[in-house]
MMTF fields as JSON, N, C-alpha, C and O atoms, coordinates in Angstrom:
{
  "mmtfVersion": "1.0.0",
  "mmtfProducer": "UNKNOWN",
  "numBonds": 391,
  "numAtoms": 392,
  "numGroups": 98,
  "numChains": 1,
  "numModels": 1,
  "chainsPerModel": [1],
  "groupsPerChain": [98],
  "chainIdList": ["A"],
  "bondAtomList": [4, 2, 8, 6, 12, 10, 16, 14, 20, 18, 24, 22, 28, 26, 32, 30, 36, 34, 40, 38, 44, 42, 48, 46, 52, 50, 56, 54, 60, 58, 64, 62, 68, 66, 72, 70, 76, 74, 80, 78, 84, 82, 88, 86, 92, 90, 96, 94, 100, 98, 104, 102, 108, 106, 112, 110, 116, 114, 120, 118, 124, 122, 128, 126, 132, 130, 136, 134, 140, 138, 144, 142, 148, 146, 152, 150, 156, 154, 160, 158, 164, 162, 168, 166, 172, 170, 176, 174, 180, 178, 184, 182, 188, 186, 192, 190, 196, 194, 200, 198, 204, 202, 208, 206, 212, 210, 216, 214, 220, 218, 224, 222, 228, 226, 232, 230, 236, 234, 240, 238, 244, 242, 248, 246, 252, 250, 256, 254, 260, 258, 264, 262, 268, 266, 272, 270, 276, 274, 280, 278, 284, 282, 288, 286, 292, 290, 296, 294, 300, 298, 304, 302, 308, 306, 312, 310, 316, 314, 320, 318, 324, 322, 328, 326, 332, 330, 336, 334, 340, 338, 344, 342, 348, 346, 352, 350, 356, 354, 360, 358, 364, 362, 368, 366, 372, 370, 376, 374, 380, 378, 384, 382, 388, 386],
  "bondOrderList": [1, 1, 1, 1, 1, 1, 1, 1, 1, 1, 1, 1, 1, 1, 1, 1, 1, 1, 1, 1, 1, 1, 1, 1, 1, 1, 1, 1, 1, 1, 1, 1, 1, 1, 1, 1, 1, 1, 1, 1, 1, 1, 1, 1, 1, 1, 1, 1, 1, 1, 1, 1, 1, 1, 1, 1, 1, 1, 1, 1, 1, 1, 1, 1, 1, 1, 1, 1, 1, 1, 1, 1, 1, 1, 1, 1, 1, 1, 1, 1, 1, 1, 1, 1, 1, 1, 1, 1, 1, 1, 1, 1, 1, 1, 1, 1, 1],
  "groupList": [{"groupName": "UNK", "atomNameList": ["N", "CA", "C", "O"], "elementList": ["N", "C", "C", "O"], "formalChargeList": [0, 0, 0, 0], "bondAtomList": [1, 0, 2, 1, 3, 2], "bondOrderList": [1, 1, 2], "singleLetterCode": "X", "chemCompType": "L-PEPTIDE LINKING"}],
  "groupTypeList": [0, 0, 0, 0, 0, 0, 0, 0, 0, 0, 0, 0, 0, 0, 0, 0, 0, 0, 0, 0, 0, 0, 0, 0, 0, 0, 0, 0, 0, 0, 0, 0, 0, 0, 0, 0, 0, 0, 0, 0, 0, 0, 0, 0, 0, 0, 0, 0, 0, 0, 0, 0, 0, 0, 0, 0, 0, 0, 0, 0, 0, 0, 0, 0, 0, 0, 0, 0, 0, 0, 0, 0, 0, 0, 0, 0, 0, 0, 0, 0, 0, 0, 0, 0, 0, 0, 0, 0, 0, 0, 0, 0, 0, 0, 0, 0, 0, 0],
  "groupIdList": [1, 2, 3, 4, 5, 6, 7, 8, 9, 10, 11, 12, 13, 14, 15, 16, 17, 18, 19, 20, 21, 22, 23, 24, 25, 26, 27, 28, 29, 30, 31, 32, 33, 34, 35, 36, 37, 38, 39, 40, 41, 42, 43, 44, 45, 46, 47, 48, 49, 50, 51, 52, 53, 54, 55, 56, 57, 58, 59, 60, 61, 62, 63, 64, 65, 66, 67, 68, 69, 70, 71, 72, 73, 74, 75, 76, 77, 78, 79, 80, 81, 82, 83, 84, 85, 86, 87, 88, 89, 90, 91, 92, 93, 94, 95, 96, 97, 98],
  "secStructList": [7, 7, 7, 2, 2, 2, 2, 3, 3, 3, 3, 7, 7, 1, 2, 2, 2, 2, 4, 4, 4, 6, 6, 6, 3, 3, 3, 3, 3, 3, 7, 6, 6, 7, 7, 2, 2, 2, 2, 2, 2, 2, 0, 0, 0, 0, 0, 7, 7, 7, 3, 3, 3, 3, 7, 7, 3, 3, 3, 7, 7, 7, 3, 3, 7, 7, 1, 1, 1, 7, 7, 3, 3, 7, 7, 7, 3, 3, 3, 3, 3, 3, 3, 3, 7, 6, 6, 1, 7, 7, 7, 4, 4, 4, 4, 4, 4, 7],
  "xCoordList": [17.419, 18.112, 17.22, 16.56, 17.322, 16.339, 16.947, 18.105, 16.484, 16.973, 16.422, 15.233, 17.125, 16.669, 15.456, 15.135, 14.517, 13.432, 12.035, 10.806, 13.077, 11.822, 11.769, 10.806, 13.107, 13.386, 12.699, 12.279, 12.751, 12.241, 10.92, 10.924, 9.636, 8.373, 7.884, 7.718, 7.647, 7.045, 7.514, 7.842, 7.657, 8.153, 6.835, 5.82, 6.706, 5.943, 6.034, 7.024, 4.776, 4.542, 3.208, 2.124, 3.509, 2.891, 3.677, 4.825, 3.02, 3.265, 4.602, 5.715, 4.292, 5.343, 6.819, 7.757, 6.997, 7.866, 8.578, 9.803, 7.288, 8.186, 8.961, 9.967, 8.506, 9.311, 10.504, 11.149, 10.978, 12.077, 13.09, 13.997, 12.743, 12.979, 14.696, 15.674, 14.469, 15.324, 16.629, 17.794, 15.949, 17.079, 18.065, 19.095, 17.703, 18.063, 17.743, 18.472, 16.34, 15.635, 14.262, 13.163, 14.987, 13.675, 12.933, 13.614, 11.676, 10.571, 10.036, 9.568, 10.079, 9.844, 9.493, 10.098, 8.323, 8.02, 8.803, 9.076, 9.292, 10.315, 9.486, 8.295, 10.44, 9.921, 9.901, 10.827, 8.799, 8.595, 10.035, 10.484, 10.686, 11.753, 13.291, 14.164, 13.432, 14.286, 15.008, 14.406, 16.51, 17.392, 18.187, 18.389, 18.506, 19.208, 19.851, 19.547, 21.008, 21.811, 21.265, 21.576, 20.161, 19.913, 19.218, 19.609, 17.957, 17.379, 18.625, 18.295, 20.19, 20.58, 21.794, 22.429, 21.823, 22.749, 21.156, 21.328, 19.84, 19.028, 18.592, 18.237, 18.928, 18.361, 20.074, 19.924, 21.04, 22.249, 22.207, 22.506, 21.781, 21.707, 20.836, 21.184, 19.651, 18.647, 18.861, 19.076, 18.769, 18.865, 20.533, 20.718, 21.662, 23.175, 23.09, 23.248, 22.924, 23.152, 23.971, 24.096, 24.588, 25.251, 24.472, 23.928, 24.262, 23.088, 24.193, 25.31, 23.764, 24.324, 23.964, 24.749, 22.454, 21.804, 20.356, 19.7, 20.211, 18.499, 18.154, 18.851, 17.072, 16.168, 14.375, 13.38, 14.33, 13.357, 12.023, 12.2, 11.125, 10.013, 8.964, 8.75, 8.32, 7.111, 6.132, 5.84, 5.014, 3.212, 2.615, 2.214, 2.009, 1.308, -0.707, -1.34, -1.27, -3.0, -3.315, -2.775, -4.274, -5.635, -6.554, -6.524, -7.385, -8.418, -9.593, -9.742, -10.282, -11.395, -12.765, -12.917, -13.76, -15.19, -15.226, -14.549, -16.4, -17.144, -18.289, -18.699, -19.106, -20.495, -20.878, -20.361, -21.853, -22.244, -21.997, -22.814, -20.611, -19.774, -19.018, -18.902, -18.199, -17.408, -15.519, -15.179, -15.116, -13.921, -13.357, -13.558, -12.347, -11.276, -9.894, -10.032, -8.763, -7.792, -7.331, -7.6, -6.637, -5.956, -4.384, -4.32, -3.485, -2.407, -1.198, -1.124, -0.355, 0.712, 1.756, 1.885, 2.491, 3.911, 5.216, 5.226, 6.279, 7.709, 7.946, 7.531, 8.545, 8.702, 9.967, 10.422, 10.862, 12.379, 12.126, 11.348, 13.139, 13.496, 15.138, 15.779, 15.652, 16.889, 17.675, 17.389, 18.682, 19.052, 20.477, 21.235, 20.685, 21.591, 22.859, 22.677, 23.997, 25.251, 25.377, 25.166, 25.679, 25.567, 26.278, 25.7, 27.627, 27.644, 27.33, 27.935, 25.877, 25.025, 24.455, 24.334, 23.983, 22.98, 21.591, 21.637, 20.311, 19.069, 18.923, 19.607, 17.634, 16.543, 15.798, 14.63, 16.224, 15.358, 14.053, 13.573, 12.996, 12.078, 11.13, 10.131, 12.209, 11.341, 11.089, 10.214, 11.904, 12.26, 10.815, 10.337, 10.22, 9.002, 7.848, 7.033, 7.693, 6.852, 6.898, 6.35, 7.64, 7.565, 6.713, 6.518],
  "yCoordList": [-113.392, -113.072, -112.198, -111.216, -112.681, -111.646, -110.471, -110.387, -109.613, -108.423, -108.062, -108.284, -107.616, -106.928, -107.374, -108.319, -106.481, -105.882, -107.19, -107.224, -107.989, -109.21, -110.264, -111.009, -110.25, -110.968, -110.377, -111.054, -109.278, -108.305, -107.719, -106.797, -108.806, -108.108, -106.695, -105.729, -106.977, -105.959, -106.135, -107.26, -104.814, -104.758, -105.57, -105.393, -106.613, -106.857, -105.483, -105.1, -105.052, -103.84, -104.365, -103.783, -105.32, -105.251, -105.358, -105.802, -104.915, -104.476, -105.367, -104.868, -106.762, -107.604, -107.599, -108.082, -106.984, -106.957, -105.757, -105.638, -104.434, -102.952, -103.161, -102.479, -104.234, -104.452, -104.515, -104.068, -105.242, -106.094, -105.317, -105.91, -103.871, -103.281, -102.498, -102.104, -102.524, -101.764, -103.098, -102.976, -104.247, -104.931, -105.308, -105.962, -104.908, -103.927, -105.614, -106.145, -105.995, -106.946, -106.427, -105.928, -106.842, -106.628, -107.62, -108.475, -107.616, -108.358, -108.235, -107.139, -109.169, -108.872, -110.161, -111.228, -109.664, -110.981, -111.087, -110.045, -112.177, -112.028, -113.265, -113.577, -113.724, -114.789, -115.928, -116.132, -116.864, -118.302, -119.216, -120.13, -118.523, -119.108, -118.968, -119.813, -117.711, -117.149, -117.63, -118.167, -117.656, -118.515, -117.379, -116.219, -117.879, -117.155, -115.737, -114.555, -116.47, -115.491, -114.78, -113.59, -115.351, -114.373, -113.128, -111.982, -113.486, -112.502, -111.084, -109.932, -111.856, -111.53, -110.256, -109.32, -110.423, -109.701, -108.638, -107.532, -109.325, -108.201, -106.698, -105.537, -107.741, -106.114, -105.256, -104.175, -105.596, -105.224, -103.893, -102.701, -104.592, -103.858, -102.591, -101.438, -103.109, -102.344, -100.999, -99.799, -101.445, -100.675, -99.898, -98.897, -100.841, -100.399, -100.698, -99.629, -101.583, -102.274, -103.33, -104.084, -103.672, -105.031, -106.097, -105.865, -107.271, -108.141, -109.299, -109.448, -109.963, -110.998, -111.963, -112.908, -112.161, -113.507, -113.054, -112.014, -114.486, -114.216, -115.491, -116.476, -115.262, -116.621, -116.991, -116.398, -117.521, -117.391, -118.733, -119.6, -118.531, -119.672, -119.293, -118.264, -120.663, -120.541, -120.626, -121.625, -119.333, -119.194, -119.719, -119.345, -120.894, -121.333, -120.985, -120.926, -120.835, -120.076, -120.282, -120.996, -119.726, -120.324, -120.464, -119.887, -121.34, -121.813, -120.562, -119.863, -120.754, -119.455, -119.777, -120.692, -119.307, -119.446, -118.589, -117.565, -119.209, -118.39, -118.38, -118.395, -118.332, -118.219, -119.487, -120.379, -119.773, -121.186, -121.868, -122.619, -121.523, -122.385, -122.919, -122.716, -123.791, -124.478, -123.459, -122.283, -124.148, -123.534, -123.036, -123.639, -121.651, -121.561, -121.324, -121.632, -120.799, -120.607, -119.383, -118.815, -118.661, -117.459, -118.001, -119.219, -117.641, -117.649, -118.036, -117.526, -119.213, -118.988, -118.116, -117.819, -117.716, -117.1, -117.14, -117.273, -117.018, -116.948, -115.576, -114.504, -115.621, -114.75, -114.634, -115.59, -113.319, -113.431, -112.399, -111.451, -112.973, -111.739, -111.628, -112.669, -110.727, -110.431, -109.115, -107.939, -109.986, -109.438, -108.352, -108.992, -107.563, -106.586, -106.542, -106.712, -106.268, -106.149, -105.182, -104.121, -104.958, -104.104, -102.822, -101.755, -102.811, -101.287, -100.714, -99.812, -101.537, -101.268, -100.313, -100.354, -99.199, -97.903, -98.757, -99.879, -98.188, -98.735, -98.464, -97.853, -99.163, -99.091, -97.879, -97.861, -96.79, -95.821, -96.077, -95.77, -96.627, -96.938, -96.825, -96.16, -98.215, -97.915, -97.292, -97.58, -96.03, -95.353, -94.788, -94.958, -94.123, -93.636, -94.223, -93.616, -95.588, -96.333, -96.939, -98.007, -96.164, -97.009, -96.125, -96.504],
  "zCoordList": [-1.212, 0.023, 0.904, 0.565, 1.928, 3.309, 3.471, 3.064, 3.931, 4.325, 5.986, 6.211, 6.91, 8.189, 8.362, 9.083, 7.484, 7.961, 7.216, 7.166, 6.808, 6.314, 7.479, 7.655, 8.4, 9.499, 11.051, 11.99, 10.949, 12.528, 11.515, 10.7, 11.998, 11.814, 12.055, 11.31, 13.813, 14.638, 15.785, 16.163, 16.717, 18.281, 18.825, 18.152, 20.19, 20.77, 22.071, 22.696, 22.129, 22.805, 24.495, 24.521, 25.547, 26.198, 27.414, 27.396, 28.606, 29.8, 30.23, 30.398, 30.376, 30.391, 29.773, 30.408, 28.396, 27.409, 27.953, 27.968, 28.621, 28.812, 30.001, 30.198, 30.986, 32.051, 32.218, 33.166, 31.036, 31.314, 30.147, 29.561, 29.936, 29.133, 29.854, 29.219, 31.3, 32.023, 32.148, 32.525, 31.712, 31.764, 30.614, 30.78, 29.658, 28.288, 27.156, 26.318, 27.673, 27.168, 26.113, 26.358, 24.827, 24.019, 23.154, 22.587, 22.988, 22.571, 20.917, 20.607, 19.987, 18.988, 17.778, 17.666, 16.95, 16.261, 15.243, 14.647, 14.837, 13.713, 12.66, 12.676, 11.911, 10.419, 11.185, 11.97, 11.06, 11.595, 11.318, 12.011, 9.825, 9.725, 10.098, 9.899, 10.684, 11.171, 12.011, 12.941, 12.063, 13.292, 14.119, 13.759, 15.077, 16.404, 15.624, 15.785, 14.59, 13.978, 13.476, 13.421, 12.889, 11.759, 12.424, 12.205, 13.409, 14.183, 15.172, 15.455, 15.502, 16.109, 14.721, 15.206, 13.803, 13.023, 12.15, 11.64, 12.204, 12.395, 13.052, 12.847, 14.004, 15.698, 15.114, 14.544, 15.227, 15.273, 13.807, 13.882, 12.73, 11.931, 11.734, 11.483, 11.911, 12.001, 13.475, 13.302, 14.308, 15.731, 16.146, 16.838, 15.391, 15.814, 17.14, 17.731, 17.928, 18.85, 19.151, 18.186, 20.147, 20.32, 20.815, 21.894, 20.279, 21.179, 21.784, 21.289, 22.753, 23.784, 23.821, 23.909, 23.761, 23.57, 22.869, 22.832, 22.3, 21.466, 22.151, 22.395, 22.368, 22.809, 21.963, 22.379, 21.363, 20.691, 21.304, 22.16, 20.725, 20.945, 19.877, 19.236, 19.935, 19.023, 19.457, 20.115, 19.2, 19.789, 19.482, 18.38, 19.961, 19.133, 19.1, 20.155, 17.945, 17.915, 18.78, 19.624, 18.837, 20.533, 19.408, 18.321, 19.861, 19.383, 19.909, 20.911, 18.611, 18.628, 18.396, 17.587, 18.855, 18.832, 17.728, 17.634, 16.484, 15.699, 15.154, 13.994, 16.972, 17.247, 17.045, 17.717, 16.078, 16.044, 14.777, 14.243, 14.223, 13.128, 13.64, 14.849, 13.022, 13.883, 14.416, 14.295, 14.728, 15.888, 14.931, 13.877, 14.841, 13.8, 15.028, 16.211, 14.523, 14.986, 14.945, 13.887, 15.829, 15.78, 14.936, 15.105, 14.339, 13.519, 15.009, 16.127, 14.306, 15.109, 14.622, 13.435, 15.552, 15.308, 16.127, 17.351, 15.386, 16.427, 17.372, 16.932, 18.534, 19.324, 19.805, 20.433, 19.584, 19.844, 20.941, 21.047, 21.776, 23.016, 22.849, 22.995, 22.629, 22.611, 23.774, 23.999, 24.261, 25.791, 25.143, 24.414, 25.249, 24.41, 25.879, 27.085, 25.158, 26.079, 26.964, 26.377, 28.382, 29.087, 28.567, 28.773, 27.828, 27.19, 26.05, 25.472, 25.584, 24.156, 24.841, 26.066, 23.975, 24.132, 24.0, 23.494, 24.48, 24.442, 23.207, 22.387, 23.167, 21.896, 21.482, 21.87, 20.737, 21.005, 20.974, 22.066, 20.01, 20.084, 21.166, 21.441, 21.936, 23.143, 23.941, 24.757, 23.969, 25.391, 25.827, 26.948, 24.824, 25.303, 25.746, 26.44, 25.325, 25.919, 27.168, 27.441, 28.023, 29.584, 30.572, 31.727]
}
């Protein structure tokens, strides 16, 4: 059985992600295998938040130079953005990073 924290990797932390932070939108890599619910009874648990919608997608590698061997790949991964209910408290986490 999964737990939380095998489902919510890591916060995605770039400029784009802190933006949309005021719209009480957060960014985060979760398990390639992970579904809506599951990511969404994650954040909830972990954070004590209410979430509203999850929207997820999959990254896929960029292709990488390695010098004069042949091409390798950077790793793909899943990417959840989850939009929290307007009378959920923020993320503490993030607060300081804006």
């Amino acid at each position: 059985m999964k737990t939380a924290y095998d489902v919510i990797l890591r916060p995605i932390i770039t400029e784009q992600s802190m933006e949309s932070t005021d719209l009480l939108k957060y960014t985060f890599e979760v398990s390639q295998d992970a579904g809506k619910a599951e990511i969404k009874s994650a954040v909830e648990e972990i954070f004590g938040v209410k979430v509203m919608k999850v929207s997820t997608l999959n990254v896929k590698g960029k292709e990488k130079s390695m010098g004069r061997y042949p091409k390798g790949n950077t790793r793909s991964w899943k990417k959840a953005v989850v939009r929290l209910t307007p009378d959920s408290k923020p993320i503490e986490f993030f607060e300081g990073m804006v």
